[in-house]
C-alpha positions in Angstrom: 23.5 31.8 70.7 19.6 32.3 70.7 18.8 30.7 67.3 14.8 31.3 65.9 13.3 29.7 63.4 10.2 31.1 61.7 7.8 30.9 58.3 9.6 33.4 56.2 7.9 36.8 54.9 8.2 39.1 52.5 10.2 41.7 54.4 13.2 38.2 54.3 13.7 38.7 50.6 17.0 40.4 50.1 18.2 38.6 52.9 16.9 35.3 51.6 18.1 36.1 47.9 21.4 37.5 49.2 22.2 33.7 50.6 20.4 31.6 47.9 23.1 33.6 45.8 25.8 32.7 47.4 25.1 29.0 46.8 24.5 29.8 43.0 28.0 31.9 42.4 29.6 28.6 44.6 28.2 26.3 42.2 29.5 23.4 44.6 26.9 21.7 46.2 23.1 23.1 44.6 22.1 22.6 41.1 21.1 25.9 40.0 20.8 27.4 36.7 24.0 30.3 36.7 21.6 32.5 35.6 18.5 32.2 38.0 17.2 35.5 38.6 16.7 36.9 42.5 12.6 36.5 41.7 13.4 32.7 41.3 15.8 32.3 43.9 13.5 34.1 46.0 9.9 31.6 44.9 12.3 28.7 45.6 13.1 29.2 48.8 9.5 30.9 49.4 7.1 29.7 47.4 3.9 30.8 46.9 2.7 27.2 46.8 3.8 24.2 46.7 5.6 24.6 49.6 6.1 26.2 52.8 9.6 28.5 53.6 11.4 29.2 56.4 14.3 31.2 58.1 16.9 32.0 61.2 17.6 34.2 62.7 19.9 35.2 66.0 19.5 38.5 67.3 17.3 39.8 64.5 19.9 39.1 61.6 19.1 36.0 59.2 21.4 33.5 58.9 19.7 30.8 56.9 16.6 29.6 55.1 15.2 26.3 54.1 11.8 25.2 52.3 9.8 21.9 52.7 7.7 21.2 49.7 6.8 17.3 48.7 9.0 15.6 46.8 6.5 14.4 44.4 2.9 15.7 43.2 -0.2 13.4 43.8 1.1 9.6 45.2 4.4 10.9 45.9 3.5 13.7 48.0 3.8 12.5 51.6 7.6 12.1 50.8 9.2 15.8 51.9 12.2 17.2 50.3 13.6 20.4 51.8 16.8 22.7 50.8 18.8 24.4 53.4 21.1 27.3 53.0 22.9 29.2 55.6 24.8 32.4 54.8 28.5 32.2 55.0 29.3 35.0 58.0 27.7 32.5 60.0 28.7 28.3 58.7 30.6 26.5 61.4 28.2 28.1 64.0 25.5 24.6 64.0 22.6 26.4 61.9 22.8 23.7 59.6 21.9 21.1 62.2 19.1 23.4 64.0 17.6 24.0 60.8 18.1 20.2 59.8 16.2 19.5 63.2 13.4 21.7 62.5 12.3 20.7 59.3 12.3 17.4 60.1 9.7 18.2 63.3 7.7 20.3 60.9 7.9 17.6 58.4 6.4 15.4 60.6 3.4 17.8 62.3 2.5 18.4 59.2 2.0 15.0 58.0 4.9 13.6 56.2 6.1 10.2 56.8 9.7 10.9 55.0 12.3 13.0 53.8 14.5 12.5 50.9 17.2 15.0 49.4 17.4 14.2 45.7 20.8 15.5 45.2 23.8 15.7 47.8 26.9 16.2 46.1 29.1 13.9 47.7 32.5 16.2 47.8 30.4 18.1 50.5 31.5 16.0 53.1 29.9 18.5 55.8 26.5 18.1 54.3 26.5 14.6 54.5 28.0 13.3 57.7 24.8 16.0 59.1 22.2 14.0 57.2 23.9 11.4 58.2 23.9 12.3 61.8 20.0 13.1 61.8 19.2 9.5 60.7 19.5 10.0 56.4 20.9 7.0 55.0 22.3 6.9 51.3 19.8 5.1 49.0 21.0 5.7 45.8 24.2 7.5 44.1 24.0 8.6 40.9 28.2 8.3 39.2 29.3 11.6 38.3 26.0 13.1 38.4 27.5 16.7 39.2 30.1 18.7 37.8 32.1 21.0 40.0 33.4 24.3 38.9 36.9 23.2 37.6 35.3 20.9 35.4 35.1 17.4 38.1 32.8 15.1 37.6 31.5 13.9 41.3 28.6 11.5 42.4 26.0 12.8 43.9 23.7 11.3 46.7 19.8 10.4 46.9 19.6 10.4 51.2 16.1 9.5 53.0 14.5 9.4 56.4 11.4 7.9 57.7 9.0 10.7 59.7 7.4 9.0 62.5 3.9 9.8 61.2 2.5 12.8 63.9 -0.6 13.7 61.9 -3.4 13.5 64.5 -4.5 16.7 65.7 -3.5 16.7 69.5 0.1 17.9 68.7 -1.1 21.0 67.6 -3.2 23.3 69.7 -3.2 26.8 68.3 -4.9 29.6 70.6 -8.6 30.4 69.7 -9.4 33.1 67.0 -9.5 36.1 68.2 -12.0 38.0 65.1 -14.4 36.3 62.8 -15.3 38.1 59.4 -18.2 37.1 56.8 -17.5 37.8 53.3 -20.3 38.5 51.2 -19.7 38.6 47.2 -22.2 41.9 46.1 -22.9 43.3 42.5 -22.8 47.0 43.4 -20.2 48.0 46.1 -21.8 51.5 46.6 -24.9 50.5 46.9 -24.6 47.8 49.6 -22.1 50.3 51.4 -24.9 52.6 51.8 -27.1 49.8 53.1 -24.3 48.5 55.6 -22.8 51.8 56.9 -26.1 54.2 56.6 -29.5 51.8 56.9 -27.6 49.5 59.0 -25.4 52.1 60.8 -23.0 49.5 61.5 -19.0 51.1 61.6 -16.9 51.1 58.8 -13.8 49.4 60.4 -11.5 48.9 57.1 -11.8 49.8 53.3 -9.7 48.0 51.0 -11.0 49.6 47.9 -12.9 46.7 46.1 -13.9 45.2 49.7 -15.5 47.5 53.0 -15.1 45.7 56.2 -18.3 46.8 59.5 -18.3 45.7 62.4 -21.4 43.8 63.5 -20.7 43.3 67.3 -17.1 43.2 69.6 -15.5 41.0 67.3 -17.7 40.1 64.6 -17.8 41.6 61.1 -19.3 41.8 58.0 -17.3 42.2 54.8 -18.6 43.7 51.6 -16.2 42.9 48.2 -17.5 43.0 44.7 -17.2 40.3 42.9 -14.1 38.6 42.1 -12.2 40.5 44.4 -12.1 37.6 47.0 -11.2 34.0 46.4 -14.7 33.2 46.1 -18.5 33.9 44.4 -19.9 32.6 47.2 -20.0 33.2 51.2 -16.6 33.0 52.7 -16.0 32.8 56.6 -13.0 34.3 57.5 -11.4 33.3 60.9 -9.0 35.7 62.6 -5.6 35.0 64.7 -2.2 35.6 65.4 -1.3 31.8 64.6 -2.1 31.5 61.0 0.1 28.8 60.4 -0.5 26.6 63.7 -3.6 26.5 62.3 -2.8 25.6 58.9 -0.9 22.8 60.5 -4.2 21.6 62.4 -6.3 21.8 59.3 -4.1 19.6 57.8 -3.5 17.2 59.9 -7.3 16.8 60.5 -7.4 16.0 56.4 -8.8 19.6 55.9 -9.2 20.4 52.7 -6.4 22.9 51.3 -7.3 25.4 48.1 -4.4 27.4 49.3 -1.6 27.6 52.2 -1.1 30.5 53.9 0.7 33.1 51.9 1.0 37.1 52.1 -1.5 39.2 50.3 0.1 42.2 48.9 -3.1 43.7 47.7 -5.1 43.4 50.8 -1.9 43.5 53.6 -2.3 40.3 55.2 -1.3 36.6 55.7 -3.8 33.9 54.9 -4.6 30.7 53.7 -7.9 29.1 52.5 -9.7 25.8 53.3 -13.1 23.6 53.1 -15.5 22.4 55.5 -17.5 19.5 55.2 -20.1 21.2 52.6 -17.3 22.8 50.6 -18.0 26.4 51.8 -14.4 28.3 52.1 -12.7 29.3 55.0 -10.2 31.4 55.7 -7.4 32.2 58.3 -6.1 34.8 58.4 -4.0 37.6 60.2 -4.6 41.7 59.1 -1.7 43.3 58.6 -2.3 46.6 57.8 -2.1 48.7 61.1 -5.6 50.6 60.5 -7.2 47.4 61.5 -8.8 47.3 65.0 
């Protein structure tokens, strides 16, 4: 069994929601609210921030999903917690552990020096002898701090891990970019469309409505949005490449400055996050994904 892990997408949702739900009609061994709704099963497992999400897959069918978000805000934040779930046509099968092994490794790259799981019920024996077997030791157990469905009162388990700490850069060497786009912020779309596509004569590569993309040379462009539309008034420099979240990871391990990790963009069709350089001037990485992009 060929068993892929990768940052989940949109396209993952009922997939995603269809296990999450499993876990919430069980009611044995995750804390969730009965009632939970698939649009909060779906941001807790894939958030838009606060935390990065994940999935398996074998031969194109999902299996499982997991999230790593900090455990803490602000001082507490270079603590991990992560939640696994694996869908039930395919427990007994060692997803749990490759997942488990995973998120401990992207834990680690992306700068965490720990993992702790605030709540392991302890009747789920399976659960814990894993942790147990990647290294998690018991530090706390809260008495009867779940109840089962039949009414049982159960302790449940705080378990942690030290990360060795892998946040230098070296471990992560993403391919160059491949496209580089410079977003300028203009007051009248039209007008600076006619002085970009007709004064200019440069090609008209991509409209997005409220932002015109030219291209300047091979691989350079210049993008036109009005203001607002982007995630900036200012100049933004946006780098393009297939690896979006190698780079991410890079970024952050250098102690790049983060406004926002990389996340689909509905409006706009594509995957991107956004950091600062030294000046504070925004940069972002991105990958198109609309098809009409060239």
């Amino acid at each position: 069994m060929s068993l892929r892990v990768r940052r989940a997408t949109p396209a993952d949702r009922p997939s995603v929601v269809a296990i999450a739900r499993e876990l919430v009609d069980a009611a044995d061994t995750y804390a969730f609210d009965p009632l939970a709704s698939d649009d909060q099963l779906w941001q807790y497992f894939a958030p838009d921030s606060g935390g990065l999400g994940y999935v398996a897959e074998t031969d194109d069918q999902l299996v499982g999903c997991f999230v790593i978000r900090p455990n803490h805000p602000g001082p507490g934040s270079h603590v991990a917690n992560a939640s696994f779930a694996v869908s039930s046509a395919a427990r007994g099968q060692g997803i749990g552990r490759a997942m488990g092994e995973a998120a401990l490794t992207l834990a680690a790259d992306t700068g965490y020096r720990a993992m702790q799981f605030n709540i392991v019920v302890s009747s789920n024996r399976a659960a814990v002898a894993l942790w147990r077997s990647l290294g998690f030791r018991v530090i706390a157990t809260v008495p009867e701090g779940f109840r089962l469905p039949d009414g049982t009162l159960v302790d449940h388990l705080v378990m942690h891990r030290p990360l060795e700490p892998r946040n230098g850069i070296d471990h992560v060497d993403p391919a160059g970019f491949d496209q580089q786009v410079t977003f300028l912020p203009v007051s009248d779309l039209s007008r600076s469309a006619a002085f970009y596509g007709q004064v200019l004569g440069l090609d008209l590569v991509l409209d997005q409505g409220d932002c015109r993309i030219y291209r300047v040379a091979a691989d350079a462009f210049v993008g036109i949005c009005e203001r607002d539309a982007r995630a900036t008034d200012g100049l933004m420099l946006t780098l393009v490449t297939g690896e979006v979240d190698r780079w991410h990871d890079r970024l952050v391990a250098a102690g790049v400055v983060c406004d926002r990790p990389p996340a689909h963009n509905a409006k706009y069709n594509l995957y991107h996050g956004f950091y600062r350089d030294p000046d504070g001037h925004v940069i972002e990485v991105q990958t198109f994904l609309d098809p009409s992009w060239r």
